[in-house]
C-alpha positions as CSV (number, residue, x, y, z in Angstrom):
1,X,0.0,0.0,0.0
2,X,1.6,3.6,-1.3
3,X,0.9,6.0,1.3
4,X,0.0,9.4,0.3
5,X,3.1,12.4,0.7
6,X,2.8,15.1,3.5
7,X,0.9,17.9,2.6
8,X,3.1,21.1,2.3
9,X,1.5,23.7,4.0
10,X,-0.5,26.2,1.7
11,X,1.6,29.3,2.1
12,X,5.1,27.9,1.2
13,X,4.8,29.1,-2.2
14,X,5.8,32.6,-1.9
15,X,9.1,32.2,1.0
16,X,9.6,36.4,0.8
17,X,6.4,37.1,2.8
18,X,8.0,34.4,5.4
19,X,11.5,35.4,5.3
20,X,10.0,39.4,6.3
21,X,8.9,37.6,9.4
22,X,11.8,36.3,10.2
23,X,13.1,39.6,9.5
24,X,10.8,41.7,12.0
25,X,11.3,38.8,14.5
26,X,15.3,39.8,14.2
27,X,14.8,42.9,14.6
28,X,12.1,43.3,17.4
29,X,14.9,40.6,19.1
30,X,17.3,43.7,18.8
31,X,15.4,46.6,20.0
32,X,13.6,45.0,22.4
33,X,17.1,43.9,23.5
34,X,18.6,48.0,23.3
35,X,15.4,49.0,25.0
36,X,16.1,46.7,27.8
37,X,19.2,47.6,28.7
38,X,18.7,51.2,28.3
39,X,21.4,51.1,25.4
40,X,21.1,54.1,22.9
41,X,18.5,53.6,19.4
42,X,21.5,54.7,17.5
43,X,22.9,51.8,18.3
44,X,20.2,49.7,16.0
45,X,21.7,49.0,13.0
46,X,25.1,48.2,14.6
47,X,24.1,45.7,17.1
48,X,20.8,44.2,14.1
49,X,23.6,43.9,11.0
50,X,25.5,40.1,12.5
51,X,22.4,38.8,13.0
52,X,20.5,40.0,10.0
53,X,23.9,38.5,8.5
54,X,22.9,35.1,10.0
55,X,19.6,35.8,8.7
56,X,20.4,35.7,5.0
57,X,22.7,32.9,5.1
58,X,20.0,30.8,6.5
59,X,17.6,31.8,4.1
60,X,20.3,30.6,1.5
61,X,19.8,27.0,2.0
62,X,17.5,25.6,-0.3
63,X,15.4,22.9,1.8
64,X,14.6,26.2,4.1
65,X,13.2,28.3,1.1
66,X,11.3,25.3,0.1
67,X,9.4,24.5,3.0
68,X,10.0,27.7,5.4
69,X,7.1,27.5,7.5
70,X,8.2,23.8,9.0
71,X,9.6,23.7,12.3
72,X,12.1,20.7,11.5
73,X,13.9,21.2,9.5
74,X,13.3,24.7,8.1
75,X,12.7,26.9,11.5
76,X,15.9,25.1,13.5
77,X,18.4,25.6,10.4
78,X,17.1,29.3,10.3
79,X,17.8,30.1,14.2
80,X,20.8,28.1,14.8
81,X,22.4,29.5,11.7
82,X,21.1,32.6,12.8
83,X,22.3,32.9,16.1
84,X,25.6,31.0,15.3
85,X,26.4,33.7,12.5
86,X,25.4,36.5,14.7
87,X,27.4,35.9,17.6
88,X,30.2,35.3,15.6
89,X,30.4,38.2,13.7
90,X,29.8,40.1,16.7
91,X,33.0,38.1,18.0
92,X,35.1,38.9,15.2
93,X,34.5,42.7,15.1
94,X,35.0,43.1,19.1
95,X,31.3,44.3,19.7
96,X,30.7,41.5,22.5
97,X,29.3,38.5,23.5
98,X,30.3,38.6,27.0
99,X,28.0,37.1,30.3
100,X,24.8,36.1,29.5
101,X,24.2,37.3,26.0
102,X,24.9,34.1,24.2
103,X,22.5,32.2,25.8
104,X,19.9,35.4,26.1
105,X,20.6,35.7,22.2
106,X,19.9,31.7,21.1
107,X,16.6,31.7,23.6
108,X,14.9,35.0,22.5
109,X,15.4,33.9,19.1
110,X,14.5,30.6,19.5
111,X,10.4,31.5,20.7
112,X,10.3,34.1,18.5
113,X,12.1,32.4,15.1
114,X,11.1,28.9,15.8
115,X,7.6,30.1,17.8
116,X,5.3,31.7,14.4
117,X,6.1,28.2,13.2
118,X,3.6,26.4,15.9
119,X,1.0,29.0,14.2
120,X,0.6,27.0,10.7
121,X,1.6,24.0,11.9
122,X,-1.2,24.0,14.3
123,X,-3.6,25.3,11.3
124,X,-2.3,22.7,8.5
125,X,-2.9,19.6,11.8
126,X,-6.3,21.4,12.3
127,X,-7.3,21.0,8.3
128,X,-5.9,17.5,8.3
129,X,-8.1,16.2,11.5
130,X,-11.4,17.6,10.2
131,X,-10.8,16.1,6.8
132,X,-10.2,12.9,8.4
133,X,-13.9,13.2,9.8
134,X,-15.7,14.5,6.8
């Protein structure tokens, strides 16, 4: 008996409308982050850029373009690559990742990069239950 493929979720046709998510999630992790520690607005850009950087390059992989709204794979690659990428260029031009901020850094991301995710997921498992019943 062949069984049927899994369904790929209706909105992973056009992967630009998810990537801006992804986008504002990376950036309301930075100024929620400034805000929070008092830190200076014009500090934005500066302290956004690595992980906007990390951003990109996980966008780049194909199998997350493809399916971007999937938690596994698609959603993990993005944060760790993401977060990995950030903090390192953050390393390697001497702006800090000192304490905490690592592990502040990986977990913020994490709900917020890997947490819209749930939102579809638990729509397309909704779908598939009631047509199940029908």
């Amino acid at each position: 008996m062949e069984t049927a493929p899994e369904p790929i979720p209706t909105g992973s046709v056009h992967p630009l409308r998810w990537f801006g998510i992804d986008l504002v999630c990376v950036a309301v992790f930075t100024l929620v982050g400034l805000l929070a520690h008092g830190s200076p607005l014009s500090g934005y850009l500066s302290t956004l850029w690595p992980f906007l950087v990390g951003l990109v390059v996980a966008w780049m992989a194909p199998g997350v373009r493809a399916l971007p709204l999937i938690i596994w794979p698609s959603g993990v690659i993005v944060w760790a690559v993401t977060v990995v990428v950030g903090l390192a260029l953050r390393w390697a031009t001497g702006a800090g990742i000192s304490g905490a901020f690592p592990w502040v850094a990986a977990g913020v991301l994490a709900v917020l990069l890997l947490g819209w995710r749930v939102v579809p997921e638990v729509i397309e498992r909704r779908r598939e239950r009631r047509a199940r019943y029908l």
